[in-house]
N, C-alpha and C positions, 0 to 999 in steps of 0.2 A: 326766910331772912337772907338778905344779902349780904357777902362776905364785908361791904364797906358801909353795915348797917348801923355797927356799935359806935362808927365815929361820930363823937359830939359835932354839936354844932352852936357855932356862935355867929350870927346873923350879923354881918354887916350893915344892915340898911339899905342899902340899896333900892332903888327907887325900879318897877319894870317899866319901862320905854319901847317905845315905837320903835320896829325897824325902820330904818330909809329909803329914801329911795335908792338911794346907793346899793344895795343889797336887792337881788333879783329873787323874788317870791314866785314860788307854783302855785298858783291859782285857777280854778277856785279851790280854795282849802279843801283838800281830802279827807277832814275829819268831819266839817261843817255838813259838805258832800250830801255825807252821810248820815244828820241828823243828831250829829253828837251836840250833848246840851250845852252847851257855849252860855246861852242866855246872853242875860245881859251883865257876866262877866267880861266881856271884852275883847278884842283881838285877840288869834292865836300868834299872829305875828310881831310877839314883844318879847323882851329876854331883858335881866338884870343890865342895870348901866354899864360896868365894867364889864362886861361879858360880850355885850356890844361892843363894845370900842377893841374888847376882840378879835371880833369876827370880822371888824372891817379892817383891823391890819394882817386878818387871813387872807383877806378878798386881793389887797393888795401884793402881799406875797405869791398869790397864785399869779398878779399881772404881770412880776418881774419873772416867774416860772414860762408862764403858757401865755405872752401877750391876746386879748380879747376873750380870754375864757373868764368866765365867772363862778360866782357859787350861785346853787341856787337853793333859797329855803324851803325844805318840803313841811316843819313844824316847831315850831319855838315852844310858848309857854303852852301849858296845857293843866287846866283844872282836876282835879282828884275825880271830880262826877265827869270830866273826858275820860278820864283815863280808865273808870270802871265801864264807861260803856264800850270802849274801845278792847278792852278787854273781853269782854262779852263777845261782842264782836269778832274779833279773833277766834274764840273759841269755837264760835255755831259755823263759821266761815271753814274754818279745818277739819269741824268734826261732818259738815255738808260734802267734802270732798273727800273722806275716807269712808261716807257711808253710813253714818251713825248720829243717832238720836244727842243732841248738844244737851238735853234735860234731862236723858234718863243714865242713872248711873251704869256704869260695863267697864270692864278694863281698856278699852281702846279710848273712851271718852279721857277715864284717867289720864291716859299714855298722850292725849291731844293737850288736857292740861297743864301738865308737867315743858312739853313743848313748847308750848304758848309763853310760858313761866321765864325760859330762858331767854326772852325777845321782851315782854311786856311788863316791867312792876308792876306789882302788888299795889293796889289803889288804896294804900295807907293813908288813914287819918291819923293816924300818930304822929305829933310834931316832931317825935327824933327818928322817925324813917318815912321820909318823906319822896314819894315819885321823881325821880329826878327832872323831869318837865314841870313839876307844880313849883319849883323852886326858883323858874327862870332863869340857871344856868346851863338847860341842855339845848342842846339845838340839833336836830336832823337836817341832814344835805347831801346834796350830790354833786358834781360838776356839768357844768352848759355852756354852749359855747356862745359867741357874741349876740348872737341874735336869742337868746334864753332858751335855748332848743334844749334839753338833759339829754346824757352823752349818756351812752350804753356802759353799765357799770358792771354787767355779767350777775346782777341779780337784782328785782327792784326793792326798793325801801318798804319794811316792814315783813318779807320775804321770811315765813316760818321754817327753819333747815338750817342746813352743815353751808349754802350757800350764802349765806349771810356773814358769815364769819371774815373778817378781815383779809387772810391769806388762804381762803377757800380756793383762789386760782392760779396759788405759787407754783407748787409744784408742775401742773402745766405749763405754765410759764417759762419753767425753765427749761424743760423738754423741747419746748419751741416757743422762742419770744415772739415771733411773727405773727403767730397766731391769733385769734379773737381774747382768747384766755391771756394769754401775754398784754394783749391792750388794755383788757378790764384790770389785770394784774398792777400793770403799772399805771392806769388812773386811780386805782384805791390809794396805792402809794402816795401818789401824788397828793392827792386831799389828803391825807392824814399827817403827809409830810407839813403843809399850811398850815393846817387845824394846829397839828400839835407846836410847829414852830409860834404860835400868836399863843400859846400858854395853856393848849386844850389838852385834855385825855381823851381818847377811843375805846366805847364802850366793846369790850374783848369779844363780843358776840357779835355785833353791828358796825358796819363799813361804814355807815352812814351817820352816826350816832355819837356825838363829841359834846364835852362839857368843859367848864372852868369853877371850880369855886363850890359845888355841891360836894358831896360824900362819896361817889364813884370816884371823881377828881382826886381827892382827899389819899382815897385807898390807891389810886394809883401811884400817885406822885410822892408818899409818902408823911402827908402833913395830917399834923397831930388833931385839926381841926376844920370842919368844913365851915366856909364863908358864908352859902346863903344855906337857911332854909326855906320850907313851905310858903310860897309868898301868901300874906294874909287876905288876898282876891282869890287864892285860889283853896 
């Protein structure tokens, strides 16, 4: 259970919508890629209405910051049957690079679990704790520059570790701003400065990882109740 698991949820309605073109997608989707079952649930690249309208005065905000840079979407909604196999996925992917059987139980297996756990939700079917991507209020991104090219962020999106973490590159940083880690330092900043200046929370683990209106939101921001849940596509 996550710490902002217990907050209720009272569903606005909210309809999921199409991103635009206005907003610069990484394609081909990385989940799709990979054979996650999408079906014929629908685009991953849709997020609750107000959520949207977001992220496009994030987009904005970043063009009076860094004129020509943009965001770009690595993953919007995401179905509960994505998220378990993405899940899965993670796991046999970490436990293949430490060496170890992803099916047979051992302590390391465990210790790849527990890892995974801090990066991936729990692929809850329970309406009151709900994946934050099934909800249409999360969105993964990164920054790219004019041309949609993604700019080196010092770790990449979905990255299992201590490098994922938001100010994983501070203290570097400071020791010497010039440096690669000073760069990556101060573009995490920068997106999170956007993100959160248009009404977003950053998920405390993930640089890349921003919401408005689910139950992370909720717990971060302090509100007594989260806006979407589970959307019923997903």
């Amino acid at each position: 259970m996550r710490p902002w698991s217990p907050i209720p949820i009272d569903d606005c309605g909210e309809p999921l919508v199409d991103l635009p073109a206005a907003l610069w997608r990484l394609e081909p989707h990385p989940y799709q890629a990979l054979g996650a079952p999408y079906g014929q649930l629908g685009s991953p690249f849709r997020l609750r209405q107000g959520v949207l309208q977001r992220l496009l005065q994030a987009q904005a905000l970043l063009g009076r910051q860094r004129p020509g840079w943009r965001l770009a979407i690595f993953d919007a909604w995401r179905p509960v049957a994505v998220q378990q196999f993405m899940v899965e996925h993670a796991i046999a992917s970490e436990c293949q690079k430490r060496g170890t059987d992803p099916h047979l139980p051992s302590a390391l297996r465990a210790l790849v679990v527990a890892e995974v756990g801090r990066f991936w939700a729990p692929p809850s079917t329970d309406p009151a704790m709900p994946p934050p991507h099934s909800t249409g209020a999360a969105v993964d991104l990164t920054l790219a520059e004019a041309s949609g090219q993604p700019l080196a962020m010092g770790g990449a999106i979905d990255a299992i570790g201590p490098v994922s973490e938001p100010d994983h590159h501070a203290e570097a940083a400071q020791l010497d701003p010039d440096s690669d880690a000073g760069i990556w330092h101060r573009r995490r900043q920068l997106l999170a400065k956007v993100m959160v200046g248009a009404g977003f929370s950053q998920h405390p683990n993930e640089w890349w990882h921003f919401s408005h209106g689910d139950q992370l939101w909720a717990w971060r921001t302090g509100s007594a109740t989260a806006l979407y849940g589970r959307d019923p596509e997903g």
